[in-house]
N, CA, C and O atoms as CSV, one atom per row, in Angstrom:
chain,resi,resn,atom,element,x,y,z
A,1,UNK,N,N,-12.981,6.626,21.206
A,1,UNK,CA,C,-11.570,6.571,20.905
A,1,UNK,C,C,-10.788,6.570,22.221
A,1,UNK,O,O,-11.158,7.250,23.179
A,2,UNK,N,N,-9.546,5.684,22.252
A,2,UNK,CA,C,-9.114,5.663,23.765
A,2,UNK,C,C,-7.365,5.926,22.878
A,2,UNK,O,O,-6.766,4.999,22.332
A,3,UNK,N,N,-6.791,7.519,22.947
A,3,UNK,CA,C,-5.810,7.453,22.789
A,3,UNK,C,C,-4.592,6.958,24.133
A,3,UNK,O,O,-4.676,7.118,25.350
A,4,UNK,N,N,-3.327,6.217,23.154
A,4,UNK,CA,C,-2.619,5.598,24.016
A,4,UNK,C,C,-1.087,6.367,23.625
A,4,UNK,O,O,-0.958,7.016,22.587
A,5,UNK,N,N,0.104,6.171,24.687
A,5,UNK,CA,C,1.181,6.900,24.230
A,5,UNK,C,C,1.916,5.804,25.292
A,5,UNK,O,O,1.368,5.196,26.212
A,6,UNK,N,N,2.986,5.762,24.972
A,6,UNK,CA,C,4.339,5.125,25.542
A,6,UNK,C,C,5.453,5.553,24.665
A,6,UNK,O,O,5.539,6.081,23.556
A,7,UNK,N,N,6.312,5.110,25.615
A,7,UNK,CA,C,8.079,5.463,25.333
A,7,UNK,C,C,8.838,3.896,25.641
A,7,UNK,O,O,8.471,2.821,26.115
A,8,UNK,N,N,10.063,4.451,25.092
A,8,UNK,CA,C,11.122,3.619,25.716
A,8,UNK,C,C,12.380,4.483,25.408
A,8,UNK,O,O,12.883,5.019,24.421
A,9,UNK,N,N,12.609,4.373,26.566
A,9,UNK,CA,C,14.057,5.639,26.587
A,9,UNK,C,C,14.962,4.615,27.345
A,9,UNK,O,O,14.468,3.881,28.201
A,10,UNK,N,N,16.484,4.562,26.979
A,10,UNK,CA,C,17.774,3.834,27.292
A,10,UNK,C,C,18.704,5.193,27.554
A,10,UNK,O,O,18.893,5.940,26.594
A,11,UNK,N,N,19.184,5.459,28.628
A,11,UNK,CA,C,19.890,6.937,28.782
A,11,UNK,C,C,21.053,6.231,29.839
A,11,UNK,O,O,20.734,5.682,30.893
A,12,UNK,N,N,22.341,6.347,29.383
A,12,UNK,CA,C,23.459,6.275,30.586
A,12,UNK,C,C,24.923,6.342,29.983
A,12,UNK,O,O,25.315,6.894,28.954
A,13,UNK,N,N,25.319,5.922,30.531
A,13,UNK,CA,C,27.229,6.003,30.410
A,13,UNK,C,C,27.535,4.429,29.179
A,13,UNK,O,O,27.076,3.287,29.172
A,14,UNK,N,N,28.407,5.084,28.391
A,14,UNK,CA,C,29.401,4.431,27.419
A,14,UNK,C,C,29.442,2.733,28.609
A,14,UNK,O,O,29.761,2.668,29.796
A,15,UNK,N,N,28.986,1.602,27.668
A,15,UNK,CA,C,29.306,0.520,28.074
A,15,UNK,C,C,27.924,-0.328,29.429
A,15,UNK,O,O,28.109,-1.366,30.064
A,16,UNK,N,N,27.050,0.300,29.462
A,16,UNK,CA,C,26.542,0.705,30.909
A,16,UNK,C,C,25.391,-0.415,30.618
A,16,UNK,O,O,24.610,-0.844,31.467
A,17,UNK,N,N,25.451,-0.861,29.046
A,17,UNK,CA,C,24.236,-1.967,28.545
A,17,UNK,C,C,22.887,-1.691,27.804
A,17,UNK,O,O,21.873,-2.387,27.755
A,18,UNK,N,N,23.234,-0.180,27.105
A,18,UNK,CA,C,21.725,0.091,26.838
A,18,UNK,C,C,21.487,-0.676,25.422
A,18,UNK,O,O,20.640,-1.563,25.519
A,19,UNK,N,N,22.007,-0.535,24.240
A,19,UNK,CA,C,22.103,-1.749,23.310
A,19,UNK,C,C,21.670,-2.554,23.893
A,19,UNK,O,O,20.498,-2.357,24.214
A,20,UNK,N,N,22.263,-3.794,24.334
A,20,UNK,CA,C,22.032,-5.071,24.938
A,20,UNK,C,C,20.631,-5.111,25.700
A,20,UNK,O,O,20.001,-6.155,25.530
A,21,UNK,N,N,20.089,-4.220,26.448
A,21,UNK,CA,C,19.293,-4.144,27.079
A,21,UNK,C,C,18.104,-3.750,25.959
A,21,UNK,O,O,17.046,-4.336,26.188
A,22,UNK,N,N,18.089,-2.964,24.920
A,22,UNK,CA,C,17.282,-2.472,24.203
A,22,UNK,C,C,16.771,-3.430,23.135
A,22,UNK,O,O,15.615,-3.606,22.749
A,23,UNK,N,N,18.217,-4.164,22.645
A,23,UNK,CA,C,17.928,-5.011,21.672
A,23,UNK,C,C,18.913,-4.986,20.267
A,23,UNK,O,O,18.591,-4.053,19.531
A,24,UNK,N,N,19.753,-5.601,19.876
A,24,UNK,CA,C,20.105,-6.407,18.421
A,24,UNK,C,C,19.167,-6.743,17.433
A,24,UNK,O,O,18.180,-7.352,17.847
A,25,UNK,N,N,19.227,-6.486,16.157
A,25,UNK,CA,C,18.646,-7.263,15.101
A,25,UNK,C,C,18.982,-8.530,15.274
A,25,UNK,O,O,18.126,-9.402,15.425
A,26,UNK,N,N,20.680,-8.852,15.269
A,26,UNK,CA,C,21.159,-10.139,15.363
A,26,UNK,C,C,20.862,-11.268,16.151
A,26,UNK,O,O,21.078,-12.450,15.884
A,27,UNK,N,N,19.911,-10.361,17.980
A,27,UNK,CA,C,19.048,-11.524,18.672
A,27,UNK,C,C,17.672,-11.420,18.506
A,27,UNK,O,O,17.194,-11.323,19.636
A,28,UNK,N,N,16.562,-11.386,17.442
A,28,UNK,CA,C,15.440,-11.206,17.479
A,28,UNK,C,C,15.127,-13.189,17.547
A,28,UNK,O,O,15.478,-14.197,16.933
A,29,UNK,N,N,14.313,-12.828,18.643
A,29,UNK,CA,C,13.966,-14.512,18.922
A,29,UNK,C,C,14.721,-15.267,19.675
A,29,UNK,O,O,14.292,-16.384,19.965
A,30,UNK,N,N,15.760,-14.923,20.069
A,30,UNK,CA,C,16.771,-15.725,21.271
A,30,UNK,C,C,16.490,-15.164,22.399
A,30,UNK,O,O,15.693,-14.261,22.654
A,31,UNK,N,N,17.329,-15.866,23.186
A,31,UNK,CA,C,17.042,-15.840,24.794
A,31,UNK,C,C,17.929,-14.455,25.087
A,31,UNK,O,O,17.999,-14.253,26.299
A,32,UNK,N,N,18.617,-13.460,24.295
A,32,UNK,CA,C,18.810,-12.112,24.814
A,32,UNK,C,C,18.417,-11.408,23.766
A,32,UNK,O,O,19.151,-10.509,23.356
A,33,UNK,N,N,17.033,-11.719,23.056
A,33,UNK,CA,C,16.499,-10.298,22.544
A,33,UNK,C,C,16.079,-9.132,23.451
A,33,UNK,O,O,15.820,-9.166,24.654
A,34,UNK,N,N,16.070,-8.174,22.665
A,34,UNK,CA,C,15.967,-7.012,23.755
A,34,UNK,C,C,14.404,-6.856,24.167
A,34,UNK,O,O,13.640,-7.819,24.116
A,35,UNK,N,N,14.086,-5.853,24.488
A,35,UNK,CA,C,13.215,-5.065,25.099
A,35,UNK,C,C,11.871,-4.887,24.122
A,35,UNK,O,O,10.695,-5.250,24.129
A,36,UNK,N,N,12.932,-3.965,23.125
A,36,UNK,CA,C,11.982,-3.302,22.315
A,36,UNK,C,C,11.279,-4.303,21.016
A,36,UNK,O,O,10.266,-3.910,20.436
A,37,UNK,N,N,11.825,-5.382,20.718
A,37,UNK,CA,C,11.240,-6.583,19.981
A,37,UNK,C,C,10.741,-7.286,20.945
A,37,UNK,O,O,10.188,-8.335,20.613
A,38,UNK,N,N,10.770,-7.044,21.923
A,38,UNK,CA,C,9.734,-7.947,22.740
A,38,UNK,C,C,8.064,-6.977,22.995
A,38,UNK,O,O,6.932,-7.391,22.743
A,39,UNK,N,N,8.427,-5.776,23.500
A,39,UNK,CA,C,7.798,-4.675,23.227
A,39,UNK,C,C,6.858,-5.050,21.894
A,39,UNK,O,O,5.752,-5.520,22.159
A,40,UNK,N,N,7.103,-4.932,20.898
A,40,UNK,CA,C,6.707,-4.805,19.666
A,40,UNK,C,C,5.719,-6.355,19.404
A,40,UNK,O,O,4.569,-6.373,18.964
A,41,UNK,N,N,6.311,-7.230,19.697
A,41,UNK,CA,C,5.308,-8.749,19.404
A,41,UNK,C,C,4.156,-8.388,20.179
A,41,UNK,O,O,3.009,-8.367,19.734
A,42,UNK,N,N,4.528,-8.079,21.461
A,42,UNK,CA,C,3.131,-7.882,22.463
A,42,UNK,C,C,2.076,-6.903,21.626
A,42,UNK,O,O,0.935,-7.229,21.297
A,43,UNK,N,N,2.500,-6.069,21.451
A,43,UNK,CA,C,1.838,-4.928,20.996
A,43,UNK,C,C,1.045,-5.453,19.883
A,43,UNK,O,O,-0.171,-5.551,20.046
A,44,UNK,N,N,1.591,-5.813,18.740
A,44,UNK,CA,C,1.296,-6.495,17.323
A,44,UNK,C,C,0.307,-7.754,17.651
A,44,UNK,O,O,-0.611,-7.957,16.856
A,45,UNK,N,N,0.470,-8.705,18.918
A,45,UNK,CA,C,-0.289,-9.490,19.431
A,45,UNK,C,C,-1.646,-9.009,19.745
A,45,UNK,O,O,-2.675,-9.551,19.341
A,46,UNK,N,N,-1.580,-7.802,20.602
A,46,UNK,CA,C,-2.651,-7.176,21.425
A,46,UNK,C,C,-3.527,-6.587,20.133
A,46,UNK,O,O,-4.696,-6.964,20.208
A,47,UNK,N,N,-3.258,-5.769,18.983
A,47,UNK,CA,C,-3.835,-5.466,17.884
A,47,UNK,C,C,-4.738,-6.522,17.409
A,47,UNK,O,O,-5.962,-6.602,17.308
A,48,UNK,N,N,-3.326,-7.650,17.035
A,48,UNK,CA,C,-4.434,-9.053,16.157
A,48,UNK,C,C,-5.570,-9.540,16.861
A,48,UNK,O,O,-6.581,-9.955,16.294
A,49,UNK,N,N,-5.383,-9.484,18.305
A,49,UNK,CA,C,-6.524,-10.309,18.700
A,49,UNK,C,C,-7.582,-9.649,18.898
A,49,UNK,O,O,-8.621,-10.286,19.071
A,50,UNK,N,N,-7.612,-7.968,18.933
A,50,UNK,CA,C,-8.919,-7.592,19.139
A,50,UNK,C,C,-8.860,-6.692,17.669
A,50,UNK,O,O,-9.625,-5.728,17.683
A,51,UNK,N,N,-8.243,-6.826,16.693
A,51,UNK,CA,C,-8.446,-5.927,15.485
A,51,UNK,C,C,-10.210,-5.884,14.756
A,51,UNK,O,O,-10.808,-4.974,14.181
A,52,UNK,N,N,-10.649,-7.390,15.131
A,52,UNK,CA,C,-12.100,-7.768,14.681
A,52,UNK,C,C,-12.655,-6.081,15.504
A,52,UNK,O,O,-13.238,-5.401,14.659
A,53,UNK,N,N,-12.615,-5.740,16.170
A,53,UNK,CA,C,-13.751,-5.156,17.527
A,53,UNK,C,C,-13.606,-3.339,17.452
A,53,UNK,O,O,-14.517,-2.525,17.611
A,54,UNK,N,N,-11.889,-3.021,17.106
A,54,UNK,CA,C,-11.186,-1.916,16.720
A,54,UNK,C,C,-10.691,-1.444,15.493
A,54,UNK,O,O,-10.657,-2.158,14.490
A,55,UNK,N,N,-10.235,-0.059,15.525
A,55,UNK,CA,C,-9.329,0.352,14.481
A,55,UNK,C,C,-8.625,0.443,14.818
A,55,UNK,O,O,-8.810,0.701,16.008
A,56,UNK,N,N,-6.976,0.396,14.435
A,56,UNK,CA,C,-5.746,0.824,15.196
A,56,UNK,C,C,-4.877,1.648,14.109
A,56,UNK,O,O,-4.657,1.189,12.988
A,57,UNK,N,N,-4.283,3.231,14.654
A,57,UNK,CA,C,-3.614,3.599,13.796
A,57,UNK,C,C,-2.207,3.871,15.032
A,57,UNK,O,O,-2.290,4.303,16.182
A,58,UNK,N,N,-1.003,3.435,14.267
A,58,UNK,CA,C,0.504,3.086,15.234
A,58,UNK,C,C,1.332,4.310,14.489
A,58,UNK,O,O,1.342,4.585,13.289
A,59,UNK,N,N,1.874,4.816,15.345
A,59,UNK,CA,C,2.866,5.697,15.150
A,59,UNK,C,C,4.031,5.304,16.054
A,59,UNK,O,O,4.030,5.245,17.283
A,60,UNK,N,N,5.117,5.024,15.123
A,60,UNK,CA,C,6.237,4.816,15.831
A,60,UNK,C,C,7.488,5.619,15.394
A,60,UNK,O,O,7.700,5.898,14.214
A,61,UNK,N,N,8.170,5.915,16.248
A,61,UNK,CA,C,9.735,6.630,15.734
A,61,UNK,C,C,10.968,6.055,16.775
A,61,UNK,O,O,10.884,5.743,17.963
A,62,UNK,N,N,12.125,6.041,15.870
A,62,UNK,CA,C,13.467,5.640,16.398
A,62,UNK,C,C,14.577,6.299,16.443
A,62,UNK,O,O,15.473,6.306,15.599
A,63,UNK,N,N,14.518,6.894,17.497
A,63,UNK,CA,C,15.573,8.229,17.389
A,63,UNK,C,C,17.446,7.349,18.209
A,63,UNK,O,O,17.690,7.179,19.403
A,64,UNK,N,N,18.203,7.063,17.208
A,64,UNK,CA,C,19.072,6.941,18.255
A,64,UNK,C,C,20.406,7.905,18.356
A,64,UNK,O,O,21.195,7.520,17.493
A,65,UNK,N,N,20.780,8.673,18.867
A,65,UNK,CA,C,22.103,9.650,19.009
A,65,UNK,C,C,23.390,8.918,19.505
A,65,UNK,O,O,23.274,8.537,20.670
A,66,UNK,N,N,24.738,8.587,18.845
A,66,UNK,CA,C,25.603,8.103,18.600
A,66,UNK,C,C,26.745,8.936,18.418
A,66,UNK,O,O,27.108,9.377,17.327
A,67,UNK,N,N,27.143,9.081,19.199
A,67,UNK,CA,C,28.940,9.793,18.582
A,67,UNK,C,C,28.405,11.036,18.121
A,67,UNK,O,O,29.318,11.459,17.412
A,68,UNK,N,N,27.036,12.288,18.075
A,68,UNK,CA,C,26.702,13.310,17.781
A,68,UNK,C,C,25.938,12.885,15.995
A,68,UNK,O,O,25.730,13.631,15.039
A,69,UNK,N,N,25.684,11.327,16.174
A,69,UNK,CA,C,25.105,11.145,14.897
A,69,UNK,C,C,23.737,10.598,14.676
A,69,UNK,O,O,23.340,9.433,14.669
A,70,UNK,N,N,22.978,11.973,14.460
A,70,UNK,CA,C,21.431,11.167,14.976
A,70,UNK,C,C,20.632,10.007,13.662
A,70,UNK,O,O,20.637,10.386,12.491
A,71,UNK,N,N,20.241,9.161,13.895
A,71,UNK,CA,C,19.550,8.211,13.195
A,71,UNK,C,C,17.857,8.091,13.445
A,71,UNK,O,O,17.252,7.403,14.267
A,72,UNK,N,N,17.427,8.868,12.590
A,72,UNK,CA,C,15.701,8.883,13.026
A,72,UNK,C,C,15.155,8.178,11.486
A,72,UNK,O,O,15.498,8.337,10.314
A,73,UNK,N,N,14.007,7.228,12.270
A,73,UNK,CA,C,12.984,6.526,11.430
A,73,UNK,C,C,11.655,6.888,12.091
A,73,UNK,O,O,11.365,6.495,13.222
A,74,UNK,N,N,10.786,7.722,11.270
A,74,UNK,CA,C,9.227,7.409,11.649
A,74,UNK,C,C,8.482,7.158,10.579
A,74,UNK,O,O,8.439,7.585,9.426
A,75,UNK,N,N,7.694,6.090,11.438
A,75,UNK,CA,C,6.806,4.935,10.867
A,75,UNK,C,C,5.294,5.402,11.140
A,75,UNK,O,O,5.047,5.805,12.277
A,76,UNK,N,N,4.464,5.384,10.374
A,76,UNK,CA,C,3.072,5.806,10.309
A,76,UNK,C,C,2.006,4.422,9.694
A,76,UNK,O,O,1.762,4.321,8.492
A,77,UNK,N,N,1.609,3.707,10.442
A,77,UNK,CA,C,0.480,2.221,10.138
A,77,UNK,C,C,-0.739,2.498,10.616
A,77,UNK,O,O,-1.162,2.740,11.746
A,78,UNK,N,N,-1.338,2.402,9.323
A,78,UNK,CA,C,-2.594,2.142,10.181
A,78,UNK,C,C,-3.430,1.016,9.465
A,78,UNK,O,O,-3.442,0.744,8.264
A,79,UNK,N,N,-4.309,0.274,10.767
A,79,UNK,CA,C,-4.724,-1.240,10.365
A,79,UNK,C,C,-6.191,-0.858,10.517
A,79,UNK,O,O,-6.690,-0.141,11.385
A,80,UNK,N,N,-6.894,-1.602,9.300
A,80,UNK,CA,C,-8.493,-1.905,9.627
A,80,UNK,C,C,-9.106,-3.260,9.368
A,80,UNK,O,O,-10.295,-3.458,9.619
């Protein structure tokens, strides 16, 4: 078993680009999608092509804090 962990953290000042930099629903697939849908194809790529060889179980969560208004999603997949 080879456990793996990453982040993506966007931290700064009102206006400063972390949205834009992180990513829109509204650009998934254009020339300013963000980060984290780009993030995510790779990842989903890297699974499919060696899924024959592995197991993969993905844990993901989306914490975003807004105006003191937190928005959390966690996601639990696992592929065989």
């Amino acid at each position: 078993m080879f456990p793996a962990a990453g982040s993506l953290l966007a931290y700064g000042q009102t206006g400063s680009g972390k949205t834009f930099t992180l990513g829109e629903p509204c650009n998934i697939g254009g020339a300013d999608e963000g980060v984290t849908t780009r993030m995510l194809r790779e990842l989903y790529a890297g699974i499919e092509s060696s899924k024959k060889d592995f197991c993969y179980t993905l844990r993901a969560e989306y914490l975003q804090a807004y105006i003191y208004i937190d928005i959390d999603i966690d996601i639990d997949v696992s592929y065989r």
